[in-house]
N, CA, C, O and CB atoms as a CASP TS submission, in Angstrom:
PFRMAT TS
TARGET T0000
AUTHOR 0000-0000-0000
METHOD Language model
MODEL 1
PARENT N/A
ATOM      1  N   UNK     1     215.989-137.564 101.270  1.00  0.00           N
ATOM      2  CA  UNK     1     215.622-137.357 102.652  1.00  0.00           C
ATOM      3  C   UNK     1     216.350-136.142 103.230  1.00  0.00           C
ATOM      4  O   UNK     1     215.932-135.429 104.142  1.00  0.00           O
ATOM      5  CB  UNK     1     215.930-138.606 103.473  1.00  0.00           C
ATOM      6  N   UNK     2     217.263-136.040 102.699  1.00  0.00           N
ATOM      7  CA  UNK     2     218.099-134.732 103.236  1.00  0.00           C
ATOM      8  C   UNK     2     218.053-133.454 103.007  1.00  0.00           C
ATOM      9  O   UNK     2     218.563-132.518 103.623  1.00  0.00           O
ATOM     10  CB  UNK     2     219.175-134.778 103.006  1.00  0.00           C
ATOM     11  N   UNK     3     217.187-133.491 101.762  1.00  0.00           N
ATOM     12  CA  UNK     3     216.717-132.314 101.125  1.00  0.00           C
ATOM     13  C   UNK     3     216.166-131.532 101.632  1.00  0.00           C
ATOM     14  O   UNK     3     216.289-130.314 101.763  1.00  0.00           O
ATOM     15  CB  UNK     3     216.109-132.413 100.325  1.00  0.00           C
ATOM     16  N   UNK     4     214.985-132.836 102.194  1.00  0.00           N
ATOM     17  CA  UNK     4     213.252-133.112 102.942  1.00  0.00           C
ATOM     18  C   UNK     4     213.644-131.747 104.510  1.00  0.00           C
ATOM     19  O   UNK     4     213.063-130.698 104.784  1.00  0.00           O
ATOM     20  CB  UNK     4     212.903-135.761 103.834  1.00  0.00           C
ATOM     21  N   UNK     5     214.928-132.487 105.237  1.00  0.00           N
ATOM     22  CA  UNK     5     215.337-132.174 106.567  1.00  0.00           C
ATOM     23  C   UNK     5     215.636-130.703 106.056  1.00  0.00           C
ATOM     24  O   UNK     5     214.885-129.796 106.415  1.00  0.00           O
ATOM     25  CB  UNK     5     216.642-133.145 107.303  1.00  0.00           C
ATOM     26  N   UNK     6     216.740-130.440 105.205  1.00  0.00           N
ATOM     27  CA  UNK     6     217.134-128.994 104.694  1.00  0.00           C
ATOM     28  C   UNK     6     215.895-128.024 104.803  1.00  0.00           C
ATOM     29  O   UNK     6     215.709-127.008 105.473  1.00  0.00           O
ATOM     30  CB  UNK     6     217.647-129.042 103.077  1.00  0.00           C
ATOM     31  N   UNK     7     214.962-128.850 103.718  1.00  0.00           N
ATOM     32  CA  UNK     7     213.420-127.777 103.445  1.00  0.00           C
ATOM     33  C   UNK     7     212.874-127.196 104.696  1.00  0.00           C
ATOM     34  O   UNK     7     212.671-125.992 104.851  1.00  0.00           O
ATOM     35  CB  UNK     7     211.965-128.692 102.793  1.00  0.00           C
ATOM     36  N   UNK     8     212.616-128.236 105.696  1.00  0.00           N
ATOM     37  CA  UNK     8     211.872-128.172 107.321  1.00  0.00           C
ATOM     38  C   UNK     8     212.803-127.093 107.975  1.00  0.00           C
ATOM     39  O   UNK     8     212.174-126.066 108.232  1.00  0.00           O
ATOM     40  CB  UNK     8     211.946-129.884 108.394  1.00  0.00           C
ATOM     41  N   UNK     9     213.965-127.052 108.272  1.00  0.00           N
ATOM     42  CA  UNK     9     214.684-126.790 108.867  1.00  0.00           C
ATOM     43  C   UNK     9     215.022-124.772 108.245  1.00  0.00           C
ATOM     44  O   UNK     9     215.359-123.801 108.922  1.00  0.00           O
ATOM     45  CB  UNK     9     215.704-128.110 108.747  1.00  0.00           C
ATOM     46  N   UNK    10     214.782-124.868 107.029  1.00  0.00           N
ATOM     47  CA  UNK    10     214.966-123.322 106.823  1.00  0.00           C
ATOM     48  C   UNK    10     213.255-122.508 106.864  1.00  0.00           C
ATOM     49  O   UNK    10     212.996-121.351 107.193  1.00  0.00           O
ATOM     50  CB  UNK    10     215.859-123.085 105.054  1.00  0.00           C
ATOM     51  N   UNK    11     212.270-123.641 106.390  1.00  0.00           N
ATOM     52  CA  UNK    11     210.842-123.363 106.885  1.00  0.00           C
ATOM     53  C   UNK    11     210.735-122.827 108.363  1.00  0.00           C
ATOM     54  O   UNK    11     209.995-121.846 108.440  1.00  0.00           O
ATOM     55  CB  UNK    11     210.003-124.694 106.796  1.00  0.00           C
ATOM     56  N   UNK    12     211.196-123.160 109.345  1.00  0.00           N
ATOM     57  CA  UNK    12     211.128-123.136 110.687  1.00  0.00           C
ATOM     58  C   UNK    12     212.102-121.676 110.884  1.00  0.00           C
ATOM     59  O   UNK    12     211.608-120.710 111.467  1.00  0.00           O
ATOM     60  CB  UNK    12     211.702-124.680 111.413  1.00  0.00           C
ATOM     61  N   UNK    13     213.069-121.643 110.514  1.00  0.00           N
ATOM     62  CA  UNK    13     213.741-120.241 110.661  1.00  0.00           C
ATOM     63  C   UNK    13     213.017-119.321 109.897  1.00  0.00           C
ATOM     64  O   UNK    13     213.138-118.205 110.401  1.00  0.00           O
ATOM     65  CB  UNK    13     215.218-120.180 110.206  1.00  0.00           C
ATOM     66  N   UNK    14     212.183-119.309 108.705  1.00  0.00           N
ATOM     67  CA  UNK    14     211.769-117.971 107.920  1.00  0.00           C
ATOM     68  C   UNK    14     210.338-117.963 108.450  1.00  0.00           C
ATOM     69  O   UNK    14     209.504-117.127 108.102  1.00  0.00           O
ATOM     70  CB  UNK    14     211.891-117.998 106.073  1.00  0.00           C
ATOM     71  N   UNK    15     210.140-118.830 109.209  1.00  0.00           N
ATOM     72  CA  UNK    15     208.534-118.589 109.020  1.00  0.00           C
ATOM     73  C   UNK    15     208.424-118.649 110.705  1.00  0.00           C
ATOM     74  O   UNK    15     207.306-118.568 111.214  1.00  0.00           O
ATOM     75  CB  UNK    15     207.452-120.010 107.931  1.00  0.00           C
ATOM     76  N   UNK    16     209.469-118.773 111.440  1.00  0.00           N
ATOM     77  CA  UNK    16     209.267-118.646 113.089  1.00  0.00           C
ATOM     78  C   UNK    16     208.610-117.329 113.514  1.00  0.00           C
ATOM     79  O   UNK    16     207.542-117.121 114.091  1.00  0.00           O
ATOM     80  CB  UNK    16     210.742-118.704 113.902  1.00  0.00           C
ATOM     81  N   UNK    17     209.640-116.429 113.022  1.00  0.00           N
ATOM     82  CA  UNK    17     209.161-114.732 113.551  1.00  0.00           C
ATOM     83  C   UNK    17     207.535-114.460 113.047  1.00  0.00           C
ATOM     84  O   UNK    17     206.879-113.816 113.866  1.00  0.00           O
ATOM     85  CB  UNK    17     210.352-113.271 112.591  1.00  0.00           C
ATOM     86  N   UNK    18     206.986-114.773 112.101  1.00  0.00           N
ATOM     87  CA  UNK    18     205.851-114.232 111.790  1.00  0.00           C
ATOM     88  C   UNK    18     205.053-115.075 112.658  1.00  0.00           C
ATOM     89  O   UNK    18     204.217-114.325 113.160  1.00  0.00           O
ATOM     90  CB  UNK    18     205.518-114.188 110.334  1.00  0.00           C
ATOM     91  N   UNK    19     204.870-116.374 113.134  1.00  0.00           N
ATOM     92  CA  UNK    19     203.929-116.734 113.866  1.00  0.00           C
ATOM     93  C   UNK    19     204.289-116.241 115.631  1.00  0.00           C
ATOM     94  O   UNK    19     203.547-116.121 116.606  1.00  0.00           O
ATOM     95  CB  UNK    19     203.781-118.327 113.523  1.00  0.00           C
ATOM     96  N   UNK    20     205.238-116.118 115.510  1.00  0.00           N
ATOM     97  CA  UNK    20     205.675-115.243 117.479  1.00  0.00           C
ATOM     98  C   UNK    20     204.657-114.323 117.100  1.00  0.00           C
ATOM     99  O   UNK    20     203.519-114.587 117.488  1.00  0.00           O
ATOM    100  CB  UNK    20     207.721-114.172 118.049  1.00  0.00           C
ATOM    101  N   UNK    21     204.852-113.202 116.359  1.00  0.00           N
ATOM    102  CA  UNK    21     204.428-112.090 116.502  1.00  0.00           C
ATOM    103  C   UNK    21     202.776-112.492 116.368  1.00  0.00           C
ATOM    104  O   UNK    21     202.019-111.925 117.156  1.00  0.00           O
ATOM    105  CB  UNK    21     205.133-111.069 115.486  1.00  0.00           C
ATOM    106  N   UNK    22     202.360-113.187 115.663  1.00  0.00           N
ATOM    107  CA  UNK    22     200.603-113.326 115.587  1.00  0.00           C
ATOM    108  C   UNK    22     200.217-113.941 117.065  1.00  0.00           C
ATOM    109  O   UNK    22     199.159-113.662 117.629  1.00  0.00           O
ATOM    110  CB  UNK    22     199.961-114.604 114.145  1.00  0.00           C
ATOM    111  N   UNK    23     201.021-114.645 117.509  1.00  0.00           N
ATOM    112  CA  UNK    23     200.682-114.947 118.266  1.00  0.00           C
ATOM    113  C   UNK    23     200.936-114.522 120.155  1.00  0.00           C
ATOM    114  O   UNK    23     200.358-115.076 121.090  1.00  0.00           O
ATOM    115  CB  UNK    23     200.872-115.834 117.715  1.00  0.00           C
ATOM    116  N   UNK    24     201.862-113.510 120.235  1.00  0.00           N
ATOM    117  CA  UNK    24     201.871-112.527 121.073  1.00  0.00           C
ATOM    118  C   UNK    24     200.923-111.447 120.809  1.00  0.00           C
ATOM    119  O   UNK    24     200.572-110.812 121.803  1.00  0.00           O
ATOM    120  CB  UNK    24     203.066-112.090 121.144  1.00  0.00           C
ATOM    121  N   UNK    25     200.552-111.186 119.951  1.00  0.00           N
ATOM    122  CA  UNK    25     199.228-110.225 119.929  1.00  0.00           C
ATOM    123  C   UNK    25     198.153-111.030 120.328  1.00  0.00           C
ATOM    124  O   UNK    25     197.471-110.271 121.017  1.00  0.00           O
ATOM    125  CB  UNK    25     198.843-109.564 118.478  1.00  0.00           C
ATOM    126  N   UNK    26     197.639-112.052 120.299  1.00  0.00           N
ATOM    127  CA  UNK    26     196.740-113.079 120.278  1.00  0.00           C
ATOM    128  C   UNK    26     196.470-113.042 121.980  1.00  0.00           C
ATOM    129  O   UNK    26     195.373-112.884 122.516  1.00  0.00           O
ATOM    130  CB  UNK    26     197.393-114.577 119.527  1.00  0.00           C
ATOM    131  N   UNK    27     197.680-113.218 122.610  1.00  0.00           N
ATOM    132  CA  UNK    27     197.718-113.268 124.412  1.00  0.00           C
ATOM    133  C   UNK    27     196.850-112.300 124.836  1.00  0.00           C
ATOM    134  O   UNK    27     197.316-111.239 125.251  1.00  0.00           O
ATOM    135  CB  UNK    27     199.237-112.897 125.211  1.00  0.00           C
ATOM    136  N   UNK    28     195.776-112.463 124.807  1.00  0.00           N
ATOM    137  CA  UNK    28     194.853-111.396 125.885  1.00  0.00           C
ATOM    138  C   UNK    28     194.049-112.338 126.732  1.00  0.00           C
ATOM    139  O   UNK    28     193.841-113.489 126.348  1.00  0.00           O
ATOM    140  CB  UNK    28     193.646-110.232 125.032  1.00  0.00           C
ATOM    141  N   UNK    29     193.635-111.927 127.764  1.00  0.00           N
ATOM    142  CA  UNK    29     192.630-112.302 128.943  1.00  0.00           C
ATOM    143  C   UNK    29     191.204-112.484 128.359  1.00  0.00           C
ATOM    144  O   UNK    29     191.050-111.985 127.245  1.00  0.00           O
ATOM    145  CB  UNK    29     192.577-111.094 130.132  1.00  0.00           C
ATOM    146  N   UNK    30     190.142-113.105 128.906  1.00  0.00           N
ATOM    147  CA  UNK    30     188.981-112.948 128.980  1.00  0.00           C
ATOM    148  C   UNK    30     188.327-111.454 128.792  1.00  0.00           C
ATOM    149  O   UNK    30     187.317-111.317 128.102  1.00  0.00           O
ATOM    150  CB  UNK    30     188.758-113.510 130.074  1.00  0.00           C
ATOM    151  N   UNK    31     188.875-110.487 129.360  1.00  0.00           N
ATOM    152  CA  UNK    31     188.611-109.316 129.729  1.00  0.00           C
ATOM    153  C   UNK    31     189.232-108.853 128.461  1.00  0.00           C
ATOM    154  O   UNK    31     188.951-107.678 128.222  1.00  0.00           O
ATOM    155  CB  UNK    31     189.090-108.839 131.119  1.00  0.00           C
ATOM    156  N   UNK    32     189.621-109.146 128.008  1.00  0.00           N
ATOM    157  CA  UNK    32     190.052-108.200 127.209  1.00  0.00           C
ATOM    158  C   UNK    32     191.617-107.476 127.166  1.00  0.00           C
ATOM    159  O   UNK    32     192.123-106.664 126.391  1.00  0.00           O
ATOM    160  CB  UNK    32     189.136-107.336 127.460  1.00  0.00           C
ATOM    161  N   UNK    33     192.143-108.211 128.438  1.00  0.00           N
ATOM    162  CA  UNK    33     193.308-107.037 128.775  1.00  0.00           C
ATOM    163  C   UNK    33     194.622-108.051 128.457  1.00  0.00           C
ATOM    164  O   UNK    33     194.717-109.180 128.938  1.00  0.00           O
ATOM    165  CB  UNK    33     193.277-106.296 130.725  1.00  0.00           C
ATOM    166  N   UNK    34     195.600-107.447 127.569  1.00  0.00           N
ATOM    167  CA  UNK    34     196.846-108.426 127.611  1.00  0.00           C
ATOM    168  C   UNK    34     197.146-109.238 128.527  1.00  0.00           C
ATOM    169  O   UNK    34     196.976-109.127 129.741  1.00  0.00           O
ATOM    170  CB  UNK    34     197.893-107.885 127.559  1.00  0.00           C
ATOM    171  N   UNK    35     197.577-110.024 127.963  1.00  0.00           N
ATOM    172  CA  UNK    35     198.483-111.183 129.241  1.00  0.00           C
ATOM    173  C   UNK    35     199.781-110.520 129.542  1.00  0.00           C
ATOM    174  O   UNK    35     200.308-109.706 128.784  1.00  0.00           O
ATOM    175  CB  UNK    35     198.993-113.008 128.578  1.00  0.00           C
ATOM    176  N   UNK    36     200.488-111.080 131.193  1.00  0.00           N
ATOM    177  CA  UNK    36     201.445-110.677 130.828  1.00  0.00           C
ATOM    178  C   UNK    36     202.640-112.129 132.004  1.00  0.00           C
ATOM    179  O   UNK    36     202.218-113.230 132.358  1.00  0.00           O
ATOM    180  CB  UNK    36     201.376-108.753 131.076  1.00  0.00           C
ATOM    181  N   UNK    37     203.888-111.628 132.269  1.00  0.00           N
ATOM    182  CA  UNK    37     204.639-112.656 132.972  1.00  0.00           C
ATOM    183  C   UNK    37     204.030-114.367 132.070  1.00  0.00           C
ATOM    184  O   UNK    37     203.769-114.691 130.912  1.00  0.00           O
ATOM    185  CB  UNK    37     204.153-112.460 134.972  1.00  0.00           C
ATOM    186  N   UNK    38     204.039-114.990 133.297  1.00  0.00           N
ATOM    187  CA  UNK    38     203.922-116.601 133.208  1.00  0.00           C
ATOM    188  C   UNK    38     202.957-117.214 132.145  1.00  0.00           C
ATOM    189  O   UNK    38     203.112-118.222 131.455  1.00  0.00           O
ATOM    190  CB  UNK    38     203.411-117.162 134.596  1.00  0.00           C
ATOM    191  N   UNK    39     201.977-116.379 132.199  1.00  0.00           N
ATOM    192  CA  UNK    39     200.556-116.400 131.625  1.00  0.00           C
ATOM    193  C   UNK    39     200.546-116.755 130.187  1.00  0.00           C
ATOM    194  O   UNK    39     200.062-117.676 129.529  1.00  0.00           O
ATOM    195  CB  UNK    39     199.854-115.032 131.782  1.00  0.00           C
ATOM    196  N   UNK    40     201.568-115.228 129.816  1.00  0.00           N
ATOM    197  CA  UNK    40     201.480-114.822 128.648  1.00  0.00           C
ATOM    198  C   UNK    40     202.894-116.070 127.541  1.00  0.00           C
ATOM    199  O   UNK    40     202.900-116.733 126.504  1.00  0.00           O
ATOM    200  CB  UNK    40     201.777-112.898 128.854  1.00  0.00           C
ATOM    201  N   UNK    41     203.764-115.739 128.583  1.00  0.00           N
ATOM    202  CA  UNK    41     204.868-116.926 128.194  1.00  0.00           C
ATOM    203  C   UNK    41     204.056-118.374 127.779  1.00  0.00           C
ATOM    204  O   UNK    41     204.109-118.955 126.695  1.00  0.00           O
ATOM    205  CB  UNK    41     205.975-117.267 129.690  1.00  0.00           C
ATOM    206  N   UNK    42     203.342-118.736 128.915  1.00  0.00           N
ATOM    207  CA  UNK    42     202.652-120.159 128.565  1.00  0.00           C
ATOM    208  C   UNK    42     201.966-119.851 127.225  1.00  0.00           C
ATOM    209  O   UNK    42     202.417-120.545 126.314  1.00  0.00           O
ATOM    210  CB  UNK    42     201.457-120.734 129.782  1.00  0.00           C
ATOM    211  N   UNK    43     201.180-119.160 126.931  1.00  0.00           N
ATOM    212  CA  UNK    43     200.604-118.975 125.999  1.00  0.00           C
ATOM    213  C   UNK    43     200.861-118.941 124.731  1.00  0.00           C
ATOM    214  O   UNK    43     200.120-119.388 123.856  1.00  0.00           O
ATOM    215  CB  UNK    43     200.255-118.324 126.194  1.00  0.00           C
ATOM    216  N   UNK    44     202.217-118.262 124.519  1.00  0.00           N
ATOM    217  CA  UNK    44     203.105-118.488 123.405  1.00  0.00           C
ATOM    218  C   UNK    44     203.303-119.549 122.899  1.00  0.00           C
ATOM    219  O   UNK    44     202.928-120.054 121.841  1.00  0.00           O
ATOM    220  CB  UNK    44     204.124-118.174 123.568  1.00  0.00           C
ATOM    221  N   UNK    45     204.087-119.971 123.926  1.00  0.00           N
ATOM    222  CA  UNK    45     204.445-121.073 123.695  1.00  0.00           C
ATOM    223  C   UNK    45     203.545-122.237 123.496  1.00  0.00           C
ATOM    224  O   UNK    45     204.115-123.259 123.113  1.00  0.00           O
ATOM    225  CB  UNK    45     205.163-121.233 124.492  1.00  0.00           C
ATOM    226  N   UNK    46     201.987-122.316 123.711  1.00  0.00           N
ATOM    227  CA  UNK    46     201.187-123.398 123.456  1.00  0.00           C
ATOM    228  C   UNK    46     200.657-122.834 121.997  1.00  0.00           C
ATOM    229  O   UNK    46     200.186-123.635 121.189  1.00  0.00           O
ATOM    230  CB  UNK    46     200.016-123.716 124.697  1.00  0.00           C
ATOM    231  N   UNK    47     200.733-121.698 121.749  1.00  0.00           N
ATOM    232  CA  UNK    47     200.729-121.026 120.413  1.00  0.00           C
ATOM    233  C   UNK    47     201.782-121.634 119.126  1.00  0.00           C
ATOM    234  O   UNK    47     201.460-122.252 118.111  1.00  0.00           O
ATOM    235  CB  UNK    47     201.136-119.494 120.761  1.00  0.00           C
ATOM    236  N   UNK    48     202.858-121.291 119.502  1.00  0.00           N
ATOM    237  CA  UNK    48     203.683-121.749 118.664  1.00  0.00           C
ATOM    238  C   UNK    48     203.813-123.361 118.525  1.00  0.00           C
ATOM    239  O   UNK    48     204.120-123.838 117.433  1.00  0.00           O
ATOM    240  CB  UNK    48     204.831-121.140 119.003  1.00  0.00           C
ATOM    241  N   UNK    49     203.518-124.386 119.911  1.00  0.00           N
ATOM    242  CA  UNK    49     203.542-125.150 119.772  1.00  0.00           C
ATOM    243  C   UNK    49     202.653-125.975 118.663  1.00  0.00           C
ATOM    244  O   UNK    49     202.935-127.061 118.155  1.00  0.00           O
ATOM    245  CB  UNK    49     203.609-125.225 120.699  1.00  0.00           C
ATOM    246  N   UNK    50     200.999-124.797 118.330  1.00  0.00           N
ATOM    247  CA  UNK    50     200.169-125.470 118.278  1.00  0.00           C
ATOM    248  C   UNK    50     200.268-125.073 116.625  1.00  0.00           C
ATOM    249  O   UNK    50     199.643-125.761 115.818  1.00  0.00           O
ATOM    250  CB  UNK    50     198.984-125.266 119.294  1.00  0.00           C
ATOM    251  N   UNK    51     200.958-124.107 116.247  1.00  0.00           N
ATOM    252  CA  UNK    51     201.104-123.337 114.590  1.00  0.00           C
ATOM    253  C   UNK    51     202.573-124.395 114.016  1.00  0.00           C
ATOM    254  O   UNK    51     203.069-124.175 112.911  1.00  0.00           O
ATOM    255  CB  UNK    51     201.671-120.959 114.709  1.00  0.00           C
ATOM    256  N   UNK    52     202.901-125.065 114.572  1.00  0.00           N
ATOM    257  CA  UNK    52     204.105-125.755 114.068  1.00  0.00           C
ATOM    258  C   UNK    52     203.740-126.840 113.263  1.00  0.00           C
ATOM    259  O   UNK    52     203.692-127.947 113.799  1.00  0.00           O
ATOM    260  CB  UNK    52     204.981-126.231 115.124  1.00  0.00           C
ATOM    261  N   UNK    53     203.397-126.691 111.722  1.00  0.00           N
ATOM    262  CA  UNK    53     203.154-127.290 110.810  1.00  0.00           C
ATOM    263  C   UNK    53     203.968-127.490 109.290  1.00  0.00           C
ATOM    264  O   UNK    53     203.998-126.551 108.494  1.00  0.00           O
ATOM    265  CB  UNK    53     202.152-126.873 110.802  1.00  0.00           C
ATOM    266  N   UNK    54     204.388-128.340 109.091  1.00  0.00           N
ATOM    267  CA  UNK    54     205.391-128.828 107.930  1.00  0.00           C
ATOM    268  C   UNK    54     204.776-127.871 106.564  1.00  0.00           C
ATOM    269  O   UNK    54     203.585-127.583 106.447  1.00  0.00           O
ATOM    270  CB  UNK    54     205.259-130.837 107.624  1.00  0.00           C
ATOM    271  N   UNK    55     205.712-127.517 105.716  1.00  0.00           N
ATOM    272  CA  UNK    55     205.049-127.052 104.739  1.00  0.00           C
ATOM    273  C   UNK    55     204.298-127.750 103.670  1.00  0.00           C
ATOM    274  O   UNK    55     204.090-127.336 102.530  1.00  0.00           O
ATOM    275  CB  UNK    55     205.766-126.425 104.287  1.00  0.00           C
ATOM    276  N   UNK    56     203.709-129.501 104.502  1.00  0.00           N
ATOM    277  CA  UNK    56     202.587-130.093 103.273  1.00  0.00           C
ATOM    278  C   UNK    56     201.521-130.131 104.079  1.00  0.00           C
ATOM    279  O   UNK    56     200.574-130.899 103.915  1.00  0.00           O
ATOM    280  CB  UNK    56     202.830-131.700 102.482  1.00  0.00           C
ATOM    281  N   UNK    57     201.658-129.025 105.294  1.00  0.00           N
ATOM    282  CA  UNK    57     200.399-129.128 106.253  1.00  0.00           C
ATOM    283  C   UNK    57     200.565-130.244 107.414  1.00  0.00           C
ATOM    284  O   UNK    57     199.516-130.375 108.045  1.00  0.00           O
ATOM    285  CB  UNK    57     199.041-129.529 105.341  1.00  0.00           C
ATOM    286  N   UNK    58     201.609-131.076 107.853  1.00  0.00           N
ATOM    287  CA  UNK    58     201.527-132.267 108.531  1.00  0.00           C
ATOM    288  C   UNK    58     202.494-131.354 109.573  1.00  0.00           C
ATOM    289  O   UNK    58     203.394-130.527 109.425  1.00  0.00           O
ATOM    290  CB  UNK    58     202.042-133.869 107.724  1.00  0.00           C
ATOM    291  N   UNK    59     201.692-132.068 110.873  1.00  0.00           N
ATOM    292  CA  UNK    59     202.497-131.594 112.293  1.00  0.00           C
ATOM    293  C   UNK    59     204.062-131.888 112.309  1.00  0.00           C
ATOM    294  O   UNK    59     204.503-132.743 111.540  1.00  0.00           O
ATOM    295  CB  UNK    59     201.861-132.453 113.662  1.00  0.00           C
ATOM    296  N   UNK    60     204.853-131.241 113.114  1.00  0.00           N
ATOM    297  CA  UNK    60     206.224-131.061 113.317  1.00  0.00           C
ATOM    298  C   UNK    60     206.079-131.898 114.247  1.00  0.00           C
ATOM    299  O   UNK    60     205.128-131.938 115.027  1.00  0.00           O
ATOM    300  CB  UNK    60     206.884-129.746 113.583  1.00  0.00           C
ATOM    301  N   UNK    61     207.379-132.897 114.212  1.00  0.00           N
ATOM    302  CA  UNK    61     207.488-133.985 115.368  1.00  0.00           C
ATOM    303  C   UNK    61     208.788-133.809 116.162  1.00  0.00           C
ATOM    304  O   UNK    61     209.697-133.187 115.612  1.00  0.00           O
ATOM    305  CB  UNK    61     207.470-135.524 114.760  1.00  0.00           C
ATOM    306  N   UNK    62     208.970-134.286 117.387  1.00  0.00           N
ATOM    307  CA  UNK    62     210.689-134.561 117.572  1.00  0.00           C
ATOM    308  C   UNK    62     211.551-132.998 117.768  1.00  0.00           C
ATOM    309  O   UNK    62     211.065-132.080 118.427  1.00  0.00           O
ATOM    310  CB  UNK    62     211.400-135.459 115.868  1.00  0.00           C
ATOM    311  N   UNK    63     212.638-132.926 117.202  1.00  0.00           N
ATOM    312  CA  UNK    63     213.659-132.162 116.817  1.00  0.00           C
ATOM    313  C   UNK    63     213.143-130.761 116.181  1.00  0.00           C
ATOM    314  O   UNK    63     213.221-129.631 116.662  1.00  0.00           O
ATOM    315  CB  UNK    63     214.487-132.979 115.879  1.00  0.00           C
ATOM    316  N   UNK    64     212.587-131.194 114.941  1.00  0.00           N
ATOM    317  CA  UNK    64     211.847-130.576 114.277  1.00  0.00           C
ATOM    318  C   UNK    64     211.054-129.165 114.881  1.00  0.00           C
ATOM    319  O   UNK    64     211.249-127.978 114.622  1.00  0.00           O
ATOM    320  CB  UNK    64     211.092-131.555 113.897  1.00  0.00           C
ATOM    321  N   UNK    65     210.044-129.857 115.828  1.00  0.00           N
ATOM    322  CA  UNK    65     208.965-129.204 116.309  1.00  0.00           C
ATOM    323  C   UNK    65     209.999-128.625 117.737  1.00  0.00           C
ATOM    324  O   UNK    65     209.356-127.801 118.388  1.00  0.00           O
ATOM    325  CB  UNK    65     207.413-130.335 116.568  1.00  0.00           C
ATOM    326  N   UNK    66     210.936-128.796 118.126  1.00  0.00           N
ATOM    327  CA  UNK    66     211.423-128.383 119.708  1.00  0.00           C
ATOM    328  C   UNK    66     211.731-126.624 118.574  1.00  0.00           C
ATOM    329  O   UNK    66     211.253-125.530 118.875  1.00  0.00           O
ATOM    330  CB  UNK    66     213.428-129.705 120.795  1.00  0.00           C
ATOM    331  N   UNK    67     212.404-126.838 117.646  1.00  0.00           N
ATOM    332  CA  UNK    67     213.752-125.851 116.768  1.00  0.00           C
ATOM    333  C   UNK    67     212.262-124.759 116.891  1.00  0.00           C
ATOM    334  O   UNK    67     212.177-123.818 117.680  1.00  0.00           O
ATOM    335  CB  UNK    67     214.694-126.546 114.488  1.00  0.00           C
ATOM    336  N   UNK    68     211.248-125.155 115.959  1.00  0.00           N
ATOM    337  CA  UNK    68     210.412-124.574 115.799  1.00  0.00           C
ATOM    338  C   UNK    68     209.842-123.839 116.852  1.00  0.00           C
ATOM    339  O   UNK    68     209.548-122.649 116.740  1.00  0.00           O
ATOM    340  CB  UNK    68     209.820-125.208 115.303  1.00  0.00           C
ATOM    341  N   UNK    69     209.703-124.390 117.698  1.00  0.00           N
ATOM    342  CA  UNK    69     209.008-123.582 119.380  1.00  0.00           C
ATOM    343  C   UNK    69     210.060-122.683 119.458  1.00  0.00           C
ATOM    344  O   UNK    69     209.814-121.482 119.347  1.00  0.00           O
ATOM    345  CB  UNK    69     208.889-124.670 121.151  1.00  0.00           C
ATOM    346  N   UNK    70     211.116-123.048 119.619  1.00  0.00           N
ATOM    347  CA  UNK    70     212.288-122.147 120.353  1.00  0.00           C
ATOM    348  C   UNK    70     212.434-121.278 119.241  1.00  0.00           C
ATOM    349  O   UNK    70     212.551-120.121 119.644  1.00  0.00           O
ATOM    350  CB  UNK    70     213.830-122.927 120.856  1.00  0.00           C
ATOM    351  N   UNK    71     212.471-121.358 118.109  1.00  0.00           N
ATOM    352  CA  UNK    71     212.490-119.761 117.861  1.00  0.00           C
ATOM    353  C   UNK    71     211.455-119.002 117.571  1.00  0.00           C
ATOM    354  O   UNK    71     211.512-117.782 117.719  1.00  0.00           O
ATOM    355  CB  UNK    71     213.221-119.418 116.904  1.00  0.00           C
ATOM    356  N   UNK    72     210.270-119.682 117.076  1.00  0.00           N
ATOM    357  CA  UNK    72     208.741-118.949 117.556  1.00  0.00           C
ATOM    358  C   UNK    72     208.986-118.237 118.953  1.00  0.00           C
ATOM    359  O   UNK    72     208.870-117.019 118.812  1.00  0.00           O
ATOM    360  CB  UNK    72     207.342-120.230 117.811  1.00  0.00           C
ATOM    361  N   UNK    73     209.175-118.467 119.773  1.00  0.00           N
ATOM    362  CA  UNK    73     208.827-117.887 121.477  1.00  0.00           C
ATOM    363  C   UNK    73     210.166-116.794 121.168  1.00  0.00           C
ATOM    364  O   UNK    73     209.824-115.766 121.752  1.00  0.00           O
ATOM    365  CB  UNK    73     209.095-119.415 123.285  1.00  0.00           C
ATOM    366  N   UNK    74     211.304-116.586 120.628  1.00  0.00           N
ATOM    367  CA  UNK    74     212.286-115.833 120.758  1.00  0.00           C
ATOM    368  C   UNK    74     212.376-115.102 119.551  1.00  0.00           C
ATOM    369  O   UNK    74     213.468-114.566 119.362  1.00  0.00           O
ATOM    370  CB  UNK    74     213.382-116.498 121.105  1.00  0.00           C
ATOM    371  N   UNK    75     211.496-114.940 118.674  1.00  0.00           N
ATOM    372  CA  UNK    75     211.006-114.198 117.453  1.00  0.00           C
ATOM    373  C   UNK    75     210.199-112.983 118.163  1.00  0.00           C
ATOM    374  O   UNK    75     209.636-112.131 117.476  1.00  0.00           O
ATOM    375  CB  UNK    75     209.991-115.211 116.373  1.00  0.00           C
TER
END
């Protein structure tokens, strides 16, 4: 089980920065035009919330999934 936590836990640090960045490019308007302030923040963050997946494909729960947001959004 501890291994399990180890595996998740360095998954979430190597693989945070690449989904920030897909997903700050992703923030645009209807129009076409970047997001920006509150908008764009929310957005991230329902981004990263929503890319936070275990490496057997199963959603991040708890602890897990908070580590994961927070450094997705600061990647």
């Amino acid at each position: 089980m501890k291994r399990v936590v180890v595996a998740l836990v360095l998954t979430v640090f190597f693989a945070g920065p690449v989904y920030a960045q897909t997903c700050s490019t992703q923030a645009m308007s209807k129009e076409g035009k970047p997001l920006a302030g509150a908008a764009k923040k929310s957005f991230i963050k329902r981004c990263c919330a929503d890319s936070a997946v275990s490496k057997d494909g199963k959603p991040l729960s708890g602890a897990a999934k908070t580590s994961y947001v927070k450094k997705c959004m600061t990647g």
